[in-house]
N, C-alpha and C positions, 0 to 999 in steps of 0.2 A: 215497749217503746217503739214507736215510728221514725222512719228516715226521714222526715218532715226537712224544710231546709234548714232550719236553727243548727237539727241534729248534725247534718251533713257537714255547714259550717263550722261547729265544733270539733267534727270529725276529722274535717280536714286538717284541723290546728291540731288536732292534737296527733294527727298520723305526723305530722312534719315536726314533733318533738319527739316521737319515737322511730321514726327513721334516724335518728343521730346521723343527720349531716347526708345523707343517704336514701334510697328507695323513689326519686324520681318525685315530677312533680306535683301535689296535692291539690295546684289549682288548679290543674288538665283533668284532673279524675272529680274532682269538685264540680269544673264546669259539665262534665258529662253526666255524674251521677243528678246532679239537681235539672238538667234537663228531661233525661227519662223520668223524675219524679214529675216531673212536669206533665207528663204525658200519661201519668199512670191515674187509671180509676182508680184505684184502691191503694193507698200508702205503704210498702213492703215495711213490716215487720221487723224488728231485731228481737230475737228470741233467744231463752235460756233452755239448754238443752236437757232439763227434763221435763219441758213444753213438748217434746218432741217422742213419737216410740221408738223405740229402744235399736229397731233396724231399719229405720227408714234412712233412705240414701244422703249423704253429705258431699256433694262435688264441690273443690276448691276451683278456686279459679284467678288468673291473675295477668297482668301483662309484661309480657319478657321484652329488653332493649334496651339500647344505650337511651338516655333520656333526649339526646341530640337525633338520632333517628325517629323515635316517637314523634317531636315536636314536629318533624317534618312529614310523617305518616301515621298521619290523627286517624287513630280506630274512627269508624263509625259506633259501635257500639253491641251491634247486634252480632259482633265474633263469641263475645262472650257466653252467651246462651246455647246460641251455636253449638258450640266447643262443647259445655256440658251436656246439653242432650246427647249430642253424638258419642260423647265416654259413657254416659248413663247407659244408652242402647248396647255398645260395647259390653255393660258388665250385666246388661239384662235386666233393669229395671229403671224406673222412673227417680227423679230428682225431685228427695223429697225437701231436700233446703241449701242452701248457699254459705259455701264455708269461704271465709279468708284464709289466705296464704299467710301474711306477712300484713301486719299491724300498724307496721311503718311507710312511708310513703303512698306512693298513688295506688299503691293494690288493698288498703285500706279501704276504697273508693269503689275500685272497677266488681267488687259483687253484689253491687247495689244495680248492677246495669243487667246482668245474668237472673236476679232475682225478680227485678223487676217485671222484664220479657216471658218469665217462669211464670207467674205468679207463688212465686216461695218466698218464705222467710228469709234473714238472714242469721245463719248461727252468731250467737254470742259468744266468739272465742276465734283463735288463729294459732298457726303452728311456729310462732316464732317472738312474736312478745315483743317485735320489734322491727328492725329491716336489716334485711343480710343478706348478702347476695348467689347465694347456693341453695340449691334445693339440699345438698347434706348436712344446708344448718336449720334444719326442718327438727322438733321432735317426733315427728311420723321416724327420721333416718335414726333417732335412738332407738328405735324397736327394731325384733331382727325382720320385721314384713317388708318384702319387694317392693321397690317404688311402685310396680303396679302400672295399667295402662295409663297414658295421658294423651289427649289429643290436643293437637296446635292450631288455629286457625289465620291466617293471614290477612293482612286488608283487603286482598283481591278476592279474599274466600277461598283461597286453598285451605284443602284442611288435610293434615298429615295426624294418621293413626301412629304411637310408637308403644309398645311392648315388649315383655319382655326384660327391661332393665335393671340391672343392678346398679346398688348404692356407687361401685367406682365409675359408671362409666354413665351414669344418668346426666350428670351437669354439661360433660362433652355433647352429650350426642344431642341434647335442646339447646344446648350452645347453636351447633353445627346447624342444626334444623331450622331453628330461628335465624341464621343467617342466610340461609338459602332462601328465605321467603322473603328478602330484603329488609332482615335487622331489627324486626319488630313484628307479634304475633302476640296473641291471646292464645292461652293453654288451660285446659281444665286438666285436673291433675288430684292423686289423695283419695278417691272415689271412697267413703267408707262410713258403715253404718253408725247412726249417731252414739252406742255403746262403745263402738271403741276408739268415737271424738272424745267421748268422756274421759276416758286413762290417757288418750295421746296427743290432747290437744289445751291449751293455755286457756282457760275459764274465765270471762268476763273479759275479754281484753278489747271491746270494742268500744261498750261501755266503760270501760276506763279511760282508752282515749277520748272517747266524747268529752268527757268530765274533765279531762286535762286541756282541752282545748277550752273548753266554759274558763277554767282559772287565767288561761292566756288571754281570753279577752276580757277578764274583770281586773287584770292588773292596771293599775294606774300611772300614765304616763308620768315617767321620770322615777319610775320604783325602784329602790336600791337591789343592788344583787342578789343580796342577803333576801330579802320580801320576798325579791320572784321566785327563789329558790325554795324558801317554802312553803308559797303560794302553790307552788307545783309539784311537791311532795318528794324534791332533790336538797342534795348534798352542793354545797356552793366548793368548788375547790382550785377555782384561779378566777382572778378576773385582771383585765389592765390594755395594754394598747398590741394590735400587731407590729412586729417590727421586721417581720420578715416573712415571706414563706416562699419555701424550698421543696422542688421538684427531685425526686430521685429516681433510677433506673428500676423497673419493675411496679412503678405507678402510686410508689411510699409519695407522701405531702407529708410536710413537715411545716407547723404553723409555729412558728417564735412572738413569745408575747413575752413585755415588758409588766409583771406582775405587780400592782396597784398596792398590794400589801406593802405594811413598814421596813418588813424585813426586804423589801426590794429585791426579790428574787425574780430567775429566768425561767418562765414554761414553757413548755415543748408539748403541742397535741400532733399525733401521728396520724394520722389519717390513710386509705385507699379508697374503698367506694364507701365508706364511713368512718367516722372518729375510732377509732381504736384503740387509744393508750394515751394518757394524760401524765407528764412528770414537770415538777417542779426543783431545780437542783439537781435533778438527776434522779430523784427520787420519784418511785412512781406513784400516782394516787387515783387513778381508773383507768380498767384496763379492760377490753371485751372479755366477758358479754357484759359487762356494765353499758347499762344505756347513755352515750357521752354525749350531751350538746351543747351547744354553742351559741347563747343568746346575745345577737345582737343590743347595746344597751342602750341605741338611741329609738330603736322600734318595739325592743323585746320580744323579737319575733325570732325563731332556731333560723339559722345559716348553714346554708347545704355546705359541704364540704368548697365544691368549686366557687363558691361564692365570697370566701373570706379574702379581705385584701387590708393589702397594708396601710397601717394609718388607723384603723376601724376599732373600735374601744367595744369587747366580748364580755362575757361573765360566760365561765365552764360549769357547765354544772355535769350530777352523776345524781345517776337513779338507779334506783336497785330495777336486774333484769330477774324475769322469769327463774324461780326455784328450781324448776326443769333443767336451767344451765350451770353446772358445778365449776367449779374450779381446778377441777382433776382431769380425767379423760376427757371431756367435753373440751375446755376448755384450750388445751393442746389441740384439740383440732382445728377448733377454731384458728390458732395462732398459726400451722399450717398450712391450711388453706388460702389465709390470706398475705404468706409468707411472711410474717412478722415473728416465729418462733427463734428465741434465741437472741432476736435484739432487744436492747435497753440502752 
């Protein structure tokens, strides 16, 4: 399969249903990526990684920032490439293909810019099955290997080597880093041969966004919730009007909808930098890492989190995430990290 624009545009719909609500904009990484296609002789590749031998180099890559920053410091493009040569040289060898970070939003997008400038493929797979905003909800971080080098590039072209890191203090210090370059930077990151993309990294998941994006644009306008839902290969589990949504201290949203069902029930979607927990009643019925979105029902299009407003008629749906993410240990961390452990 080629990044053709069809592809791209598929891609981008369907990154924007697996960022659940989350991962930045898919039309800024859209507009980029089909422009370097534009430019490119030869069509960059999506590829299955046993296309690939066994130790050839896999560089992730991806853009870090508040999505309000970004909008105002538009990459050119060419950080990306950048970035992975320089971690390549770093680990002593050449970039043999372009891995995705994250599934979900515009980093769905931006290794099509890295691959392109390479001339590489792009791996068919990602470390996350979705969009989340930590490098320690990576499955590279379920294994006990070092985050490993990563390098950051800036829109000015600073480029900051970092090493050395561990899993506690990785998120801080690219936090820290990426703010010092004014809030938005391109980071190659993950450096690792395609054998051990194979045990640590989420198989097909680009290709299944494309695909998921093809079913968002063959639904037909005015399709019931139910259709879209398994049109899209989800669980439909609220639908009905916002009636409210509530800001809380440490960055929780709280989205109140008046439930469309007979039973006439209250749901509650909790949100941070993505949907996170779905209850009806009180009762819960998706919760991370289920993948939670939130279909607009007069475009049928997913609605970022900051985007829902009162008044606005949703259908919730739930998609099964990545096998990778359990419900035991995993999943406590997750709830952790994004301080939601312990509420309901």
């Amino acid at each position: 399969m080629f990044a053709t624009y069809e592809n791209l545009r598929a891609l981008a719909d369907g990154a924007s249903f697996f960022g659940s609500g989350g991962g930045g904009d898919c039309e800024l990484g859209y507009a980029m990526a089909a422009h370097r296609t534009a430019q490119a002789v030869v069509p960059t590749e999506i590829v299955d990684v046993s296309t690939l031998s066994p130790s050839d180099l896999v560089v992730h890559v991806a853009l870090f920032g508040s999505p309000e920053i970004v909008a105002e410091q538009l990459p050119s493009g060419d950080e990306f490439a950048h970035a992975a040569g320089e971690l390549a040289a770093r680990l002593g060898q050449r970039v043999g293909a372009i891995g995705t970070l994250e599934i979900g939003g515009v980093n769905a997008l931006v290794p099509f810019l890295a691959a392109t400038d390479l001339g590489v493929p792009v791996v068919d797979s990602d470390l996350m099955g979705r969009a989340f905003p930590q490098l320690t909800q990576t499955t590279a971080a379920l294994t006990e290997t070092a985050p490993g080098a990563m390098v950051l590039v800036g829109t000015v072209g600073t480029t900051v080597l970092l090493d050395g890191l561990k899993w506690t203090n990785a998120d801080a210090i690219v936090a820290n880093s990426v703010s010092s370059m004014g809030g938005s930077a391109a980071i190659a990151l993950f450096g690792m041969s395609v054998e051990t993309l194979s045990s640590v990294g989420i198989l097909g998941s680009v290709t299944r966004a494309i695909r998921t994006g093809e079913a968002l644009a063959r639904l037909p306008a005015g399709a019931s919730s139910s259709k879209a839902a398994n049109a899209l290969g989800a669980a439909l589990v609220l639908s009905g009007r916002v009636l409210d949504v509530v800001l809380s201290p440490g960055g929780l949203r709280t989205i109140v909808l008046d439930d469309a069902s007979p039973e006439g029930r209250i749901g509650r979607v909790d949100a941070i930098n993505e949907y996170v927990r779905v209850a009806t009643d009180g009762e819960i019925v998706a919760e991370v890492p289920d993948i939670i979105v939130v279909l607009d029902e007069e475009t049928l299009c997913p609605t970022q989190v900051d985007e829902v407003r009162v008044g606005q008629r949703v259908s919730v749906l739930r998609a099964t995430s990545s096998k990778r993410w359990d419900r035991t240990g995993s999943f406590v961390a997750f709830e952790q990290s994004i301080g939601m452990e312990g509420r309901r």
